[in-house]
N, C-alpha and C positions, 0 to 999 in steps of 0.2 A: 844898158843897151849895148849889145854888140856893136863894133863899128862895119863898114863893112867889108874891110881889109880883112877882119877876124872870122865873117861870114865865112868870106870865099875861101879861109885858109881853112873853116871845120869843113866847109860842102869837098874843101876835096879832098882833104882825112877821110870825112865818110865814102867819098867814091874809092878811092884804094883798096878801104877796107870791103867796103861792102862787094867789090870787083872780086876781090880773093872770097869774101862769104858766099854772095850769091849766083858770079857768075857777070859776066859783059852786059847781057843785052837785059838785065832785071828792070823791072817797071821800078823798083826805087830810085837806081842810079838814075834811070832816065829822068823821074821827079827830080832829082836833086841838079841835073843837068838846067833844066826847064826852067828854074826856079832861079837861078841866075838874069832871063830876061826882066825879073820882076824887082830887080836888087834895088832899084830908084824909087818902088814905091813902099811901104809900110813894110818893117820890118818885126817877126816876132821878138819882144824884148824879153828881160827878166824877169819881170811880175809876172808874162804868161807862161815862159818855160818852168816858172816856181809852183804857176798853178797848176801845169800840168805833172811834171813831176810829183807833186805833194799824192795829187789824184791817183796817178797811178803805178807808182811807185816800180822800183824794178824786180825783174825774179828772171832769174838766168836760166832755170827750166823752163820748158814748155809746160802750160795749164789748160784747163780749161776755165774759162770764164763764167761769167752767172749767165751768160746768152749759151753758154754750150759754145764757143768756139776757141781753136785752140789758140791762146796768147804766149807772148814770151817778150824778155827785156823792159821796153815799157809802154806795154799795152799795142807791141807790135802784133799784125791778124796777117793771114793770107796764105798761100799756098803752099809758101815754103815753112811754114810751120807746122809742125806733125809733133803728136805724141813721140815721148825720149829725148826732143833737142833739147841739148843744150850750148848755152852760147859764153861769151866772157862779157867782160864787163865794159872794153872797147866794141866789140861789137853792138851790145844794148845801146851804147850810145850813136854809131854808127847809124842804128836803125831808126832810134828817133831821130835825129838829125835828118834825114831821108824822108821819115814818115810827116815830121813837122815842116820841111818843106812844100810837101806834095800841099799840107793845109793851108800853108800859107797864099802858095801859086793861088790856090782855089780862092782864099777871101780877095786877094787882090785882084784875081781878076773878076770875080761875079759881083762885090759890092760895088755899086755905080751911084752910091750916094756919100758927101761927105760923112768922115766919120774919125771918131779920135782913136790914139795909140790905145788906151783902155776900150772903147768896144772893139778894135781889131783883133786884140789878145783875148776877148771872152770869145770873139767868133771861130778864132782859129782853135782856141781849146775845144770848142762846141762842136768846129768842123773834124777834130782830129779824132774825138771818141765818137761820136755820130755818126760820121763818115763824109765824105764830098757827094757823093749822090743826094743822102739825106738833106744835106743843108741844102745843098741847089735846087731841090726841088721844096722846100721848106716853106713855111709861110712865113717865119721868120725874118728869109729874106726879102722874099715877095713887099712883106713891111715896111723892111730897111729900104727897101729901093726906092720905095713911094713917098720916101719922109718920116713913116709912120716907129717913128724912134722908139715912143714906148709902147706901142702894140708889140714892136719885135722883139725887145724888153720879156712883154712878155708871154712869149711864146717860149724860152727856156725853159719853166716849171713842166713843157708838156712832153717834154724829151726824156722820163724817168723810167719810161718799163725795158728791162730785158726779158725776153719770154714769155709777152705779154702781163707780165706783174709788175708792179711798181716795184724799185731795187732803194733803198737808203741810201747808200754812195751814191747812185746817180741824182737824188732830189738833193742831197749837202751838194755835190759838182755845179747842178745847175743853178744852185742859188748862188755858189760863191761865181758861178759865171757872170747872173744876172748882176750882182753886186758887182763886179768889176766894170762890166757895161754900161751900167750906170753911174759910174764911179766921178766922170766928169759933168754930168747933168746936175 
C-alpha cells in the first residue's frame, strides 16, 4: 500500500505531466486536485492497482474499445482521445493515476457504510471501468449503503454487457471484482 507521502508525490508527477499533456483547467488535473481532500480516508492499494492493471492493460495508441469508444493508456475514455493518439508510457501512467483518482474521490465519498480495504478496491475497479455515474446511481450501492453486503456482492455479475451483449472480459473482471469484495467475509 502506498503511503501517503508517495500518494501526494505520484498525484503531483501526474499534474505536471498531465498540465503539459492536457492543458490547466482539464477535469483530470482537477480530479487529481480534489482527491487530496480525501487522503485520510481509504486509499487505492496494490491488490486494486494490480487488478486493475492486469484488466486493462496498457496500449499507447488510441483504440476503439468493445463499447466502440475511443481508449488509450490504460483504459483512459473521454474527449481528448481521438483516433491517431498516441501517448508514452509516463503519460499512460499519468492518466491512470488521474483517472484512479477521480474513482477513488467517488467510492470515498458515496459509500456511507463501513467497509474493508478489499471491498474498496473491488468498488473502485468497478467504479473506474463502469464509470462514476454508473456506480452512483447503481444498485450496488444503493445495497451497500443499506448494510446489504451481499446483495451488492451481488450485483457485479450484472455489469458485463458492452453494446448491449455480454463481453467475457468484462464477466472474468467482475467476478475477480466480486471475489476481491468478498475477500474478507
Amino acid at each position: 500500500m502506498r503511503l501517503r507521502n508517495e500518494w501526494n508525490a505520484a498525484l503531483d508527477a501526474a499534474d505536471v505531466s498531465m498540465a503539459r499533456y492536457l492543458g490547466p483547467q482539464h477535469k483530470a488535473r482537477i480530479a487529481v486536485h480534489d482527491l487530496r481532500q480525501y487522503m485520510n480516508n481509504f486509499r487505492y492499494d496494490n491488490n486494486g492497482l494490480a487488478l486493475t492493471e492486469g484488466f486493462e492493460g496498457v496500449r499507447l495508441i488510441a483504440y476503439l474499445d468493445v463499447g466502440g469508444i475511443w481508449t488509450i493508456g490504460y483504459g483512459h475514455t473521454g474527449g481528448d482521445v481521438c483516433k491517431g493518439l498516441v501517448i508514452t508510457d509516463s503519460q499512460a501512467e499519468a492518466l491512470l493515476v488521474s483517472d484512479v483518482a477521480a474513482a477513488v474521490a467517488c467510492v470515498n465519498h458515496a459509500v456511507r457504510f463501513d467497509i474493508t480495504q478489499y471491498e474498496f478496491d473491488a468498488l473502485v475497479d468497478f467504479t473506474f471501468n463502469a464509470g462514476r455515474g454508473n456506480f452512483l446511481r447503481s444498485t450496488l450501492l444503493t445495497n451497500l449503503n443499506a448494510g446489504k453486503t451481499e446483495a451488492a456482492a451481488a450485483q457485479f455479475g450484472l455489469w458485463v454487457n458492452a453494446g448491449g451483449k455480454p463481453v467475457s472480459g468484462l464477466v472474468r473482471r467482475r467476478d475477480a471484482e466480486e471475489r476481491m469484495f468478498l475477500r474478507a467475509a
